[in-house]
PADREN-710986 format. One record per atom (N, C-alpha, C, CB): residue in one letter; residue number from 1; x, y, z. Coordinates in steps of 0.2 Angstrom, whole numbers, padded with zeros to 4 digits. Glycine has a CB too. Layout:
residues N
residuo,num,east,north,up
A,NUM,X,Y,Z;
...
end
This chain:
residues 92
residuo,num,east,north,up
X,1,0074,-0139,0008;
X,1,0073,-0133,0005;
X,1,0066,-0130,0005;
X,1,0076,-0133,-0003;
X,2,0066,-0124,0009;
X,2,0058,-0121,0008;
X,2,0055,-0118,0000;
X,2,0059,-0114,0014;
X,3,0051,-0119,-0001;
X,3,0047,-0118,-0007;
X,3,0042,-0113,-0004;
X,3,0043,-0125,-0011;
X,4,0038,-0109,-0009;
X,4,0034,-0105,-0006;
X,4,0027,-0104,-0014;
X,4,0040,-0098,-0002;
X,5,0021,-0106,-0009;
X,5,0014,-0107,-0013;
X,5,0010,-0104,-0013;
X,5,0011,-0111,-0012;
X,6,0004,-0106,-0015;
X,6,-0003,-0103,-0015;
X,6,-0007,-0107,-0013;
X,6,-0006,-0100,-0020;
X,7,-0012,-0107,-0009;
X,7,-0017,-0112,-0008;
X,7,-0023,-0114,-0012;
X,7,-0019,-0110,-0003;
X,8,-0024,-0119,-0016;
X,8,-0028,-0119,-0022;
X,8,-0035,-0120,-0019;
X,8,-0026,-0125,-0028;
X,9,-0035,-0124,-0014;
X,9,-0039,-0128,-0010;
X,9,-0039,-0130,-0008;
X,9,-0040,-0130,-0009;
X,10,-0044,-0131,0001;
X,10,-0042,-0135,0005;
X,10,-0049,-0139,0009;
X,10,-0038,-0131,0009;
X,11,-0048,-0144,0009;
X,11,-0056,-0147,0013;
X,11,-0055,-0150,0020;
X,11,-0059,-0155,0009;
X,12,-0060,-0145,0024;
X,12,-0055,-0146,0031;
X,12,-0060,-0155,0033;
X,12,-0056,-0136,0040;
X,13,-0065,-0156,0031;
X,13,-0072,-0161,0033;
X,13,-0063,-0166,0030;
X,13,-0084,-0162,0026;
X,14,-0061,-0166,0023;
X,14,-0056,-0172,0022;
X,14,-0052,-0174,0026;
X,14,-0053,-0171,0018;
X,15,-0047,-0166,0028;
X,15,-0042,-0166,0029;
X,15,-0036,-0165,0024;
X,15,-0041,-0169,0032;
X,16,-0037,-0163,0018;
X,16,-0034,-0162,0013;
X,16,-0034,-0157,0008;
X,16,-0034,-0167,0012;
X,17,-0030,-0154,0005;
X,17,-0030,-0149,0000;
X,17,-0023,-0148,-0005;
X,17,-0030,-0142,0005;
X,18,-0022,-0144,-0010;
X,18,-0019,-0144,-0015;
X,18,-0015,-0135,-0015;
X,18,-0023,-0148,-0021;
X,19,-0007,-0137,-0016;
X,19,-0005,-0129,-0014;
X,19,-0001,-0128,-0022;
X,19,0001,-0129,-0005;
X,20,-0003,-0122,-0024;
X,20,0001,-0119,-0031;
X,20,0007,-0119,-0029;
X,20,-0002,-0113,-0034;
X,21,0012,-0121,-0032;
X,21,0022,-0117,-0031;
X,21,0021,-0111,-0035;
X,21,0030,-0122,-0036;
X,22,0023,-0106,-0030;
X,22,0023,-0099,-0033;
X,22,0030,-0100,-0041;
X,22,0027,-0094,-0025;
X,23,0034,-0105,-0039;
X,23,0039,-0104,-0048;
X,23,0036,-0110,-0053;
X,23,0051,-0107,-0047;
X,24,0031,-0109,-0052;
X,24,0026,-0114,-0059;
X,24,0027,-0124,-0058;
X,24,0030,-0112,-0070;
X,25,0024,-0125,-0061;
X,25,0023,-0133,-0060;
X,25,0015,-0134,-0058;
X,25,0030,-0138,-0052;
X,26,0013,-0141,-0057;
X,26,0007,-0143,-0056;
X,26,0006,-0141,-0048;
X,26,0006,-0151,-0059;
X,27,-0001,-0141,-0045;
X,27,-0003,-0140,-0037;
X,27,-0001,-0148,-0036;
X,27,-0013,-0139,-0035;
X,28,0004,-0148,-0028;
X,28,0004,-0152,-0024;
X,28,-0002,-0154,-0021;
X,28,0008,-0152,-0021;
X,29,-0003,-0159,-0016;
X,29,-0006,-0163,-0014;
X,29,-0002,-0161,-0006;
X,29,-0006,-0170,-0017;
X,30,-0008,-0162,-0001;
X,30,-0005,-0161,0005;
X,30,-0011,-0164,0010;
X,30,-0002,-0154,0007;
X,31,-0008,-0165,0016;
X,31,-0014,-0168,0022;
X,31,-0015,-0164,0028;
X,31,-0011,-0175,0025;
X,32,-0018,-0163,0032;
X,32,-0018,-0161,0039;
X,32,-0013,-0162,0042;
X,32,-0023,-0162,0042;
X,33,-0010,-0170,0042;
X,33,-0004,-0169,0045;
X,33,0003,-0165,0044;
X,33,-0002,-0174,0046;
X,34,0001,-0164,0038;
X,34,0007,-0159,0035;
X,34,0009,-0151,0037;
X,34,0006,-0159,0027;
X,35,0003,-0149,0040;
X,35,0002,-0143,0042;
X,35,0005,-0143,0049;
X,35,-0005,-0142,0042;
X,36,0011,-0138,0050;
X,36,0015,-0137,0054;
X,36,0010,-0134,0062;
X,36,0021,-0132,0051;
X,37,0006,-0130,0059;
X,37,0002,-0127,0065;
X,37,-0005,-0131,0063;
X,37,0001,-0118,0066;
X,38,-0009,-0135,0066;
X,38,-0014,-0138,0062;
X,38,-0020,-0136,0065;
X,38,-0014,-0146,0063;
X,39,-0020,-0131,0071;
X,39,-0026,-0127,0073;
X,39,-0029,-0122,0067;
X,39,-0024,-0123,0081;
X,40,-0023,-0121,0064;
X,40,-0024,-0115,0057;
X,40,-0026,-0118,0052;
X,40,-0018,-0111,0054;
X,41,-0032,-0117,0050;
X,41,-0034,-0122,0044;
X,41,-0032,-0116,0038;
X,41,-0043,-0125,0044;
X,42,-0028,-0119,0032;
X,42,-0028,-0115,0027;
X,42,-0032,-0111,0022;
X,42,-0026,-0117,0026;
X,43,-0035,-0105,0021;
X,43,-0039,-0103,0016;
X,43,-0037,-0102,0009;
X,43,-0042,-0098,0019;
X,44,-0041,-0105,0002;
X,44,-0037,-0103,-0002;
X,44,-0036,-0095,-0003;
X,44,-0040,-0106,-0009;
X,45,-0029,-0094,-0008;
X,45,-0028,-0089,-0010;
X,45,-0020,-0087,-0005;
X,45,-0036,-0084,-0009;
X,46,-0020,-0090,0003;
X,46,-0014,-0089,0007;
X,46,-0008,-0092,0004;
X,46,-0015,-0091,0013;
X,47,-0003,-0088,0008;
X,47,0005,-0089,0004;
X,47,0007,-0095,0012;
X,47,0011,-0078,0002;
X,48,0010,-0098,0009;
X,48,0012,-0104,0012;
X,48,0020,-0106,0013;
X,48,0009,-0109,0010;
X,49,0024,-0107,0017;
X,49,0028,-0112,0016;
X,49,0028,-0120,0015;
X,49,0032,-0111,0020;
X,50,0032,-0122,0012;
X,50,0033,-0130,0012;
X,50,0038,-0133,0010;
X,50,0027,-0133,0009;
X,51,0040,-0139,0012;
X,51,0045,-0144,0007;
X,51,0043,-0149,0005;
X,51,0051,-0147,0010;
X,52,0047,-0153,-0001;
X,52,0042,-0157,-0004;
X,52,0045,-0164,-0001;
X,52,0042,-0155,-0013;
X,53,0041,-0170,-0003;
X,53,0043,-0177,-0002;
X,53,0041,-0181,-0009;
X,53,0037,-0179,0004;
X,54,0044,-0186,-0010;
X,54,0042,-0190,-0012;
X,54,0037,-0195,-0013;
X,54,0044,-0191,-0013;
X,55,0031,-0196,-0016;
X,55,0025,-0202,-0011;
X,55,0023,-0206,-0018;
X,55,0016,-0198,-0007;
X,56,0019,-0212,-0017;
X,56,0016,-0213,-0022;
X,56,0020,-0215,-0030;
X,56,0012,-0208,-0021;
X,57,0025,-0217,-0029;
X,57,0030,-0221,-0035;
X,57,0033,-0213,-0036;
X,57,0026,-0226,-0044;
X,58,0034,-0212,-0031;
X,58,0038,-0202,-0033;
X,58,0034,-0199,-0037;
X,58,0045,-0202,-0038;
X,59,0027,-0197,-0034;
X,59,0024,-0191,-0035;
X,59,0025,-0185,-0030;
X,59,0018,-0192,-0035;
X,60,0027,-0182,-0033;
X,60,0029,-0176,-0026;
X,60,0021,-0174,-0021;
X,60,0033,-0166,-0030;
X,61,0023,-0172,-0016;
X,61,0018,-0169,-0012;
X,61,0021,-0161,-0008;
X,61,0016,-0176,-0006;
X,62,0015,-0160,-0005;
X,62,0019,-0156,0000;
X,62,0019,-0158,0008;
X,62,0016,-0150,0000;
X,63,0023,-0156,0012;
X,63,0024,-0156,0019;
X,63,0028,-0150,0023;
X,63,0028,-0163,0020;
X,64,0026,-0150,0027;
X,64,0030,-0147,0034;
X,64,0027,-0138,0032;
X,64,0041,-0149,0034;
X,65,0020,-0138,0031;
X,65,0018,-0134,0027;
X,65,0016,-0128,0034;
X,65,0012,-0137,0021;
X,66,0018,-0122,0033;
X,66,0017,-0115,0037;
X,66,0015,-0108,0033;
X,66,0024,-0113,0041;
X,67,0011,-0107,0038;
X,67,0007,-0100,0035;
X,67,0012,-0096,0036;
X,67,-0001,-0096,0039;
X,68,0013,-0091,0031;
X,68,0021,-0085,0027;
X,68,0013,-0079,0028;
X,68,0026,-0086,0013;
X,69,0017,-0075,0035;
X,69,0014,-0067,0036;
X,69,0016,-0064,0030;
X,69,0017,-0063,0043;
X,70,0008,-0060,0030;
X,70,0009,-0055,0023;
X,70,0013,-0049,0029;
X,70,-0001,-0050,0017;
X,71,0017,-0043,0024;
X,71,0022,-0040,0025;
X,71,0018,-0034,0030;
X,71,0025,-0038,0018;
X,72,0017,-0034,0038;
X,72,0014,-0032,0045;
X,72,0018,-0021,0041;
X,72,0018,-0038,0057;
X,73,0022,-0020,0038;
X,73,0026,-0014,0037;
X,73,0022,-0011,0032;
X,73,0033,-0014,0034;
X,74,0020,-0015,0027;
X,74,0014,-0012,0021;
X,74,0010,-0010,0021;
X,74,0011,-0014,0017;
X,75,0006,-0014,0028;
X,75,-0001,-0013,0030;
X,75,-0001,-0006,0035;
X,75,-0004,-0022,0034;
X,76,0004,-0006,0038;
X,76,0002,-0001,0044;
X,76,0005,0004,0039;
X,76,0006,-0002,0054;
X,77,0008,0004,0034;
X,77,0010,0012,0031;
X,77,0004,0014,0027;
X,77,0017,0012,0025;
X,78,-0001,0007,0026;
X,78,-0007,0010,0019;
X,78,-0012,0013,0024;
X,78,-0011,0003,0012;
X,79,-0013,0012,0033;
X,79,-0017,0011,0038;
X,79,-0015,0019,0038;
X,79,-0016,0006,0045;
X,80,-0011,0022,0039;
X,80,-0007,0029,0042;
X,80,-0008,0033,0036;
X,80,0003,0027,0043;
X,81,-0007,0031,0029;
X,81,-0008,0036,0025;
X,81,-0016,0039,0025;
X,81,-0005,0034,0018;
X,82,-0020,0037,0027;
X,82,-0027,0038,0026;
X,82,-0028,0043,0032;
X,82,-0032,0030,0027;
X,83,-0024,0043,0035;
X,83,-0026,0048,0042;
X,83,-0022,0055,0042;
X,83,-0024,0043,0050;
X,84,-0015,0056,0038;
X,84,-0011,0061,0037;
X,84,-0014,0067,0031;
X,84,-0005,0057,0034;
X,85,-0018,0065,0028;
X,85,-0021,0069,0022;
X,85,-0027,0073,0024;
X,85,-0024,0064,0018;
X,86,-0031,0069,0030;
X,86,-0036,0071,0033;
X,86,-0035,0079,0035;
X,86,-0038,0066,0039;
X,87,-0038,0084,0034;
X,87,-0040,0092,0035;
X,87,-0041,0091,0041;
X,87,-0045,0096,0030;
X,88,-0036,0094,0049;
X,88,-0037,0095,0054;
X,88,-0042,0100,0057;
X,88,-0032,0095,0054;
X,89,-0047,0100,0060;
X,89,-0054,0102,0063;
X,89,-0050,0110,0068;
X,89,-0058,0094,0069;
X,90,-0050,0114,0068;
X,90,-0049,0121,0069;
X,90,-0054,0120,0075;
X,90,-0049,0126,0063;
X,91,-0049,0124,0081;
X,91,-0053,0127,0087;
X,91,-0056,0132,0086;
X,91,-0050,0128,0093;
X,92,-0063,0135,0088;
X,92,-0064,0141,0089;
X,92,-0065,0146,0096;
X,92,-0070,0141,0085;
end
């Protein structure tokens, strides 16, 4: 089951970081290998997917963790409204 986070923190020198669950509970724990694309290092504040595992006498962690595109529709409509308002320049 996918879950979906925030990134609290991430040390790329470690290779490790801790990701918020967007429906509350404590920050997981995760590794570099957990990271589905691992050229992408995560920055806090990004929305993420992941599922969880058990480790460590069943402490949950995160894994199989992917960067979630912010919505590409919202951005090109707020891009567009800025240029529709603009007073068009008249030939003479």
């Amino acid at each position: 089951m996918t879950h979906f986070g925030t990134i609290k923190s991430y040390d790329s020198g470690k290779g490790s970081g801790t990701i918020t669950p967007e429906k509350g509970g404590d920050a997981l724990m995760f590794g570099k290998d957990d990271l589905q694309t691992q050229a992408t290092a995560p920055e806090q504040g990004q929305r993420w997917g992941y599922e969880t595992r058990q480790v460590d006498g069943g402490k949950p962690s995160a894994t199989n963790l992917r960067r979630q595109e912010q919505a590409q529709g919202k951005k090109q409509q707020e891009g567009e409204r800025g240029t529709q308002g603009a007073p068009r320049a008249q030939a003479h």
